[in-house]
SERO-4910 file (N, C-alpha, C, O; in steps of 0.05 Angstrom, whole numbers):
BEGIN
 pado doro    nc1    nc2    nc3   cac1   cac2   cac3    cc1    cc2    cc3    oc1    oc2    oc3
  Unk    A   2390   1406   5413   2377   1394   5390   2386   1365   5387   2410   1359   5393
  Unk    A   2370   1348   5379   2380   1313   5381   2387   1303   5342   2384   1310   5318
  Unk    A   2393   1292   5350   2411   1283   5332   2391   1288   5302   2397   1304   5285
  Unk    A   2370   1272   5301   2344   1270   5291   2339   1293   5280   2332   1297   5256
  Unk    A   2342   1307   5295   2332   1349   5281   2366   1357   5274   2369   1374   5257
  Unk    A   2375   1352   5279   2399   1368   5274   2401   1350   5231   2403   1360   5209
  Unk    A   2400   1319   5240   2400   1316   5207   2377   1321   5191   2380   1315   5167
  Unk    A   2352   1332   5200   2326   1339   5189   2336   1367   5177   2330   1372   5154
  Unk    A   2355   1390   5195   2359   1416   5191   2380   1413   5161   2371   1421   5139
  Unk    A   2405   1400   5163   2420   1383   5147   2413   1382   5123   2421   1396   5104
  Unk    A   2394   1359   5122   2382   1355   5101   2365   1379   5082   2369   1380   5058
  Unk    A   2344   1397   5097   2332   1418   5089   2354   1430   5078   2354   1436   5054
  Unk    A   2374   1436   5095   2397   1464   5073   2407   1448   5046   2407   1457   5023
  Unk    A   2416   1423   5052   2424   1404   5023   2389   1420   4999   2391   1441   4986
  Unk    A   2370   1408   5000   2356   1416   4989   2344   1442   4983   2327   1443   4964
  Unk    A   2351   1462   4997   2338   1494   4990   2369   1501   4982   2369   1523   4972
  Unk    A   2393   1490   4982   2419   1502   4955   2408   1488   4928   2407   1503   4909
  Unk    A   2398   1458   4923   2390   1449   4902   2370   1464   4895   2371   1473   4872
  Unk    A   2351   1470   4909   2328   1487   4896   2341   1506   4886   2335   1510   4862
  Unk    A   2360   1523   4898   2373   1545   4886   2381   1539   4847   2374   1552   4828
  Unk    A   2393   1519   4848   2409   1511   4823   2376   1504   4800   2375   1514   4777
  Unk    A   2356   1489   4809   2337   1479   4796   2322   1520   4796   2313   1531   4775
  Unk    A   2323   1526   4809   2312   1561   4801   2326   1569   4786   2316   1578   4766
  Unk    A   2355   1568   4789   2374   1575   4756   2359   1567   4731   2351   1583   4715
  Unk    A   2356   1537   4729   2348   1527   4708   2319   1537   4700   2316   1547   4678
  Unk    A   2306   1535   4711   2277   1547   4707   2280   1584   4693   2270   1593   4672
  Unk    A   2294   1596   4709   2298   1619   4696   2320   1620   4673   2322   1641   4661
  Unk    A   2336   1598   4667   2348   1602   4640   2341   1589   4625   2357   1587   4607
  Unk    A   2312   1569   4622   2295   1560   4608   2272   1586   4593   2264   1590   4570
  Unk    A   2267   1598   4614   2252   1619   4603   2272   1652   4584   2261   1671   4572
  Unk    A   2297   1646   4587   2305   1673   4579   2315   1664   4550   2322   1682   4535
  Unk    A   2319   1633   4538   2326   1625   4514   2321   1648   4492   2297   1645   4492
  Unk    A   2325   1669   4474   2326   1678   4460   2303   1664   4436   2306   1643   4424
  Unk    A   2279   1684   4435   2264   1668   4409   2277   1669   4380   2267   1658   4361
  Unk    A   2304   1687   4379   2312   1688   4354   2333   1666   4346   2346   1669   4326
  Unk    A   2336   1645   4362   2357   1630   4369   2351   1611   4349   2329   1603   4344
  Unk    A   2377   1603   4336   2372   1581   4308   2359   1556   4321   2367   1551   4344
  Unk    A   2345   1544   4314   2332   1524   4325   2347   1499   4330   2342   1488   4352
  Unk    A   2366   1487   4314   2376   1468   4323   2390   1471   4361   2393   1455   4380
  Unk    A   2396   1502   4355   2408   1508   4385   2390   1511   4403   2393   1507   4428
  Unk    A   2367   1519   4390   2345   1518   4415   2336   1490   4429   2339   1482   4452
  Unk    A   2323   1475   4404   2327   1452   4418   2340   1444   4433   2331   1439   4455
  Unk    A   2364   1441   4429   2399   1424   4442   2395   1442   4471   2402   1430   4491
  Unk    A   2387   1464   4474   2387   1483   4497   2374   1473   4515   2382   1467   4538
  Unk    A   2339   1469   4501   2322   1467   4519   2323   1434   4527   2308   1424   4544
  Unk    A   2337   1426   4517   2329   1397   4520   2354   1396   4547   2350   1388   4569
  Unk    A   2382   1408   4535   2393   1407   4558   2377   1416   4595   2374   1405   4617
  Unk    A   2371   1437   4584   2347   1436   4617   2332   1432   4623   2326   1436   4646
  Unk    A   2315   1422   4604   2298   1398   4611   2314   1383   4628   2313   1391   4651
  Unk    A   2328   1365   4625   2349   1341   4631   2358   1351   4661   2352   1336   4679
  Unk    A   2371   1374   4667   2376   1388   4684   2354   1390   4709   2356   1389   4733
  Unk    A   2331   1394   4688   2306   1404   4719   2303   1379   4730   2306   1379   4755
  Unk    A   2296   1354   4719   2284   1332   4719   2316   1321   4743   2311   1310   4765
  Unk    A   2340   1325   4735   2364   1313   4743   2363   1327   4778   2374   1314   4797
  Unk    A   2352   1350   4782   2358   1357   4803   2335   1351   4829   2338   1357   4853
  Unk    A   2313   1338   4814   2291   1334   4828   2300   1309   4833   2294   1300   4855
  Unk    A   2313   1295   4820   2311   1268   4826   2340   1264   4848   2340   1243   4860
  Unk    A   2363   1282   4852   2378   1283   4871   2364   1288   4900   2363   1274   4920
  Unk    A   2353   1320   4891   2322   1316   4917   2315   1291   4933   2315   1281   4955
  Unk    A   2309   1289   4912   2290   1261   4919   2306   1234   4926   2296   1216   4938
  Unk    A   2327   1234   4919   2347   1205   4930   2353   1217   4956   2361   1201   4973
  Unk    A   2353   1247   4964   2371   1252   4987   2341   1244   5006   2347   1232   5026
  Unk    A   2318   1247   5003   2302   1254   5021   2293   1222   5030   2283   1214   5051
  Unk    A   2302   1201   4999   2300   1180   5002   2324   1154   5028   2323   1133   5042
  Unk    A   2343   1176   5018   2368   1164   5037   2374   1166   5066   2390   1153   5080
  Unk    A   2354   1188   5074   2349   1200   5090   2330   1188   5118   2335   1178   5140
  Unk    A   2301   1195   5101   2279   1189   5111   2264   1165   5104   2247   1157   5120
  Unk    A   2270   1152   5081   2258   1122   5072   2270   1100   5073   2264   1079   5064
  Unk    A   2299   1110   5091   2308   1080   5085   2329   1077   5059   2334   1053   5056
  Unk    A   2340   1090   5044   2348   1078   5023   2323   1085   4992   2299   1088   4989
  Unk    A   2348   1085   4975   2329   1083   4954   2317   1066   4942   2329   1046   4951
  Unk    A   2303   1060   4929   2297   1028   4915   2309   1010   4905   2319   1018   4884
  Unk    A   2315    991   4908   2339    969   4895   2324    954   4870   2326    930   4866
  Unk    A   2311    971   4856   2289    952   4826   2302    967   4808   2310    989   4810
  Unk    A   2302    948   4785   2304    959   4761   2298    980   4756   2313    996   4744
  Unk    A   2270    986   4766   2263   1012   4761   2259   1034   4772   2240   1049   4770
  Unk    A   2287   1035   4790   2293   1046   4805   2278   1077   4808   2257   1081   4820
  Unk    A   2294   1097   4793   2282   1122   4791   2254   1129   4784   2244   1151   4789
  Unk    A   2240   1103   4770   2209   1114   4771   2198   1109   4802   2177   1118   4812
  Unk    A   2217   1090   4816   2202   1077   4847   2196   1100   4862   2178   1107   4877
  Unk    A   2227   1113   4852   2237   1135   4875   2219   1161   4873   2213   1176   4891
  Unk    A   2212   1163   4844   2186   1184   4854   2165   1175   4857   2148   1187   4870
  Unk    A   2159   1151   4845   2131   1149   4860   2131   1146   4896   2110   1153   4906
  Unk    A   2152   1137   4916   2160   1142   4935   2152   1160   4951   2142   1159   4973
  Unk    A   2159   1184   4930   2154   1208   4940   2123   1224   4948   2115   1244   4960
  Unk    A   2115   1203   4933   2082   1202   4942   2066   1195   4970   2045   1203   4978
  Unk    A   2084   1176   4981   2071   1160   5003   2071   1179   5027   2090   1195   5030
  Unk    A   2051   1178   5044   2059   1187   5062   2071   1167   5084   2058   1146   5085
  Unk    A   2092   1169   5101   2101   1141   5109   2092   1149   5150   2098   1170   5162
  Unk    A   2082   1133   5158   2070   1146   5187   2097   1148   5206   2117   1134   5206
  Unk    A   2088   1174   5227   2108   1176   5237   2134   1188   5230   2151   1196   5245
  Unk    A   2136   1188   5195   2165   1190   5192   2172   1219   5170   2189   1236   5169
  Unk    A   2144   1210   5155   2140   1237   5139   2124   1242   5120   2122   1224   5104
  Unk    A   2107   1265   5116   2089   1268   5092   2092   1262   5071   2114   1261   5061
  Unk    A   2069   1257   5056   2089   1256   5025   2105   1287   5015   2105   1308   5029
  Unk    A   2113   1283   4997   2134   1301   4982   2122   1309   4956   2127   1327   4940
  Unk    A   2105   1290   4955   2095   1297   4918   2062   1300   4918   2054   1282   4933
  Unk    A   2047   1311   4909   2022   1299   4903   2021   1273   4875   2040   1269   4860
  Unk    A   1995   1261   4876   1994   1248   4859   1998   1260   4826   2015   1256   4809
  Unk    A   1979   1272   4828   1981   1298   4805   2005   1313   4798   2009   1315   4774
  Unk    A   2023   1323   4815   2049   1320   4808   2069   1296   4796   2084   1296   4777
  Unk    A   2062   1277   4813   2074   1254   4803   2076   1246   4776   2097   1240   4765
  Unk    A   2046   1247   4763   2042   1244   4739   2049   1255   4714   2049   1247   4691
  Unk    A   2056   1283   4730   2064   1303   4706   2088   1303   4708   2095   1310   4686
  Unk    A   2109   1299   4722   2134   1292   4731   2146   1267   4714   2170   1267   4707
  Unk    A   2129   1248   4708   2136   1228   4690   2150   1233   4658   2170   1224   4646
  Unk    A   2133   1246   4652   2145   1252   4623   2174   1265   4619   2186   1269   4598
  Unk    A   2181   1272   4647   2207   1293   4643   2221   1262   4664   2246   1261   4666
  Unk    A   2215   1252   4671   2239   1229   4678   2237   1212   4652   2253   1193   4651
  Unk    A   2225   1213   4638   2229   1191   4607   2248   1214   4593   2271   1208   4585
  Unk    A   2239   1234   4591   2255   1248   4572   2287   1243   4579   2305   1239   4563
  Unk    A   2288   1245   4611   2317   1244   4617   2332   1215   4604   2351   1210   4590
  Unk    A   2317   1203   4613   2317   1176   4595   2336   1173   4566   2359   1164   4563
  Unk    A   2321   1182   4552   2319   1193   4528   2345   1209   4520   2360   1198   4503
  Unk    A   2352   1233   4531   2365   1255   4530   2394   1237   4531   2408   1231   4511
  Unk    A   2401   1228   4559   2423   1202   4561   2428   1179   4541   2448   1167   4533
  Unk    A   2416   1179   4539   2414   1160   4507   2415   1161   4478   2421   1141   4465
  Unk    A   2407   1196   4463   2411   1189   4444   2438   1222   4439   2442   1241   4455
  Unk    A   2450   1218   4414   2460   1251   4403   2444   1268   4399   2424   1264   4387
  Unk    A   2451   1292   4410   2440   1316   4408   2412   1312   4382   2387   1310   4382
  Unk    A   2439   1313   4357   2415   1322   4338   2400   1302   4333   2386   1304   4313
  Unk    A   2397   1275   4350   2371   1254   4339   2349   1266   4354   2328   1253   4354
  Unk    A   2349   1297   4374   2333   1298   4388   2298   1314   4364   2297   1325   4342
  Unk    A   2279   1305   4383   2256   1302   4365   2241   1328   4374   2232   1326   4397
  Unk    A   2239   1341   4366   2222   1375   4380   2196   1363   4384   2183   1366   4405
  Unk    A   2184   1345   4356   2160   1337   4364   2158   1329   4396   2146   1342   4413
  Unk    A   2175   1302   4398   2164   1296   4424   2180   1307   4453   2188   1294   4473
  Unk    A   2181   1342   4445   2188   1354   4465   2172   1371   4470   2169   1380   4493
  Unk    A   2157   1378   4450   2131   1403   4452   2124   1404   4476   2130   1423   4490
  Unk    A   2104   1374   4487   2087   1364   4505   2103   1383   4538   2094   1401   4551
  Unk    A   2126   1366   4539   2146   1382   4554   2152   1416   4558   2148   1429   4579
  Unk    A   2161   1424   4536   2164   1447   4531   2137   1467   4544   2135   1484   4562
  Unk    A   2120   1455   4527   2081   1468   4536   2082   1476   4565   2078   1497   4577
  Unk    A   2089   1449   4572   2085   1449   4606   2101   1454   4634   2093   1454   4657
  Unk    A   2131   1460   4622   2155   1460   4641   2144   1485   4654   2148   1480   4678
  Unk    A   2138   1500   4654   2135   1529   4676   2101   1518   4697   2095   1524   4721
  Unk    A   2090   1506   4683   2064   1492   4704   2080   1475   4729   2078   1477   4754
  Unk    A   2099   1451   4710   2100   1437   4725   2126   1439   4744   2132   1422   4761
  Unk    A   2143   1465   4737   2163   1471   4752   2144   1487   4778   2151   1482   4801
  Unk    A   2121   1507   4773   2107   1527   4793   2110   1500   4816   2124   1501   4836
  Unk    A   2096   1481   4808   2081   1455   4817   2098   1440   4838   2093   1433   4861
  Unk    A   2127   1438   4819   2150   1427   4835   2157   1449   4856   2158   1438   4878
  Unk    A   2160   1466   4858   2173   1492   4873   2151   1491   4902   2157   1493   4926
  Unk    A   2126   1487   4890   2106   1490   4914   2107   1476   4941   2111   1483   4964
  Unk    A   2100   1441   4924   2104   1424   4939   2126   1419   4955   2124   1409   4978
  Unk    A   2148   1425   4944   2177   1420   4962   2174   1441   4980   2175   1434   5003
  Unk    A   2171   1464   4975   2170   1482   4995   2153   1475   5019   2164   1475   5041
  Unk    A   2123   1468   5015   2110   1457   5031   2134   1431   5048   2135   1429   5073
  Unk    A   2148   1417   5032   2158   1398   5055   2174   1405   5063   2185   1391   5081
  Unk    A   2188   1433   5054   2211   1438   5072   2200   1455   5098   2211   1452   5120
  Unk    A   2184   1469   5096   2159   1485   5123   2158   1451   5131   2181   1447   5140
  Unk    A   2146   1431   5133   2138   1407   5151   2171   1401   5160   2174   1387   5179
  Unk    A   2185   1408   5151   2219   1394   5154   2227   1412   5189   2232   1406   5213
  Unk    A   2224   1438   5171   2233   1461   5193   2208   1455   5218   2215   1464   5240
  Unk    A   2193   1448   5216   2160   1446   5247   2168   1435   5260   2167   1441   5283
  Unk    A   2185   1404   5250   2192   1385   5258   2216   1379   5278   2219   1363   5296
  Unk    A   2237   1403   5263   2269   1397   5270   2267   1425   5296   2287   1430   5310
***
């Protein structure tokens, strides 16, 4: 095996243990207790929110550090880095994201944003709903696509 597949193999196991940890979170997002006082629910869900969003974006710097060269050196760094994840780059590798993922992926890298920035209790349920509504779509979504690139990872190596 050359060097090339041996860090392609590498890299895939780094990412299917993270998937492991981001599957924790997805399933202890869904088992929250509906009888749960709400301030704790919030503070809960918002913590994994923060969590799902935190582990895609490690994903995604490894695959960036990896296969792209480095991650982005802009200000805006972590929005670069998933939109990144869109390109397909020739020769080197498919994209990682659809567009449509991409987009829905946004709101949970602002939240993280967000989450880092303020105390627990300034957190806003309002503008978590949107999130909340959608984390099991856009986790199915996340789970798919990576898998798809980890099957192109394994063809490859």
């Amino acid at each position: 095996m050359n060097r090339d597949a041996m860090a392609l193999v590498r890299i895939r196991k780094e990412i299917e243990l993270e998937l492991q940890s981001i599957e924790r979170v997805v399933a202890d997002y869904a088992s929250i207790p509906r009888d749960t006082e709400e301030w704790v629910k919030i503070r809960t869900k918002a913590s994994l929110l923060h969590d799902f969003y935190t582990g895609i974006e490690r994903i995604c710097t490894r695959i960036a550090q990896e296969l792209n060269g480095g991650i982005p050196q802009t200000e805006q760094w972590d929005r670069d880095l998933l939109r990144d994840m869109t390109f397909e780059l020739d020769d080197i590798r498919p994209p990682v994201l659809s567009e449509e993922l991409y987009r829905d992926l946004l709101p949970f890298l602002k939240f993280r944003h967000l989450f880092r920035n303020l105390y627990g209790f300034e957190l806003d349920w309002e503008k978590m709903k949107d999130l909340d509504r959608n984390f099991q779509d856009v986790a199915a979504g996340w789970f798919g696509e990576i898998r798809a690139f980890l099957e192109w990872m394994k063809s490859v190596s």
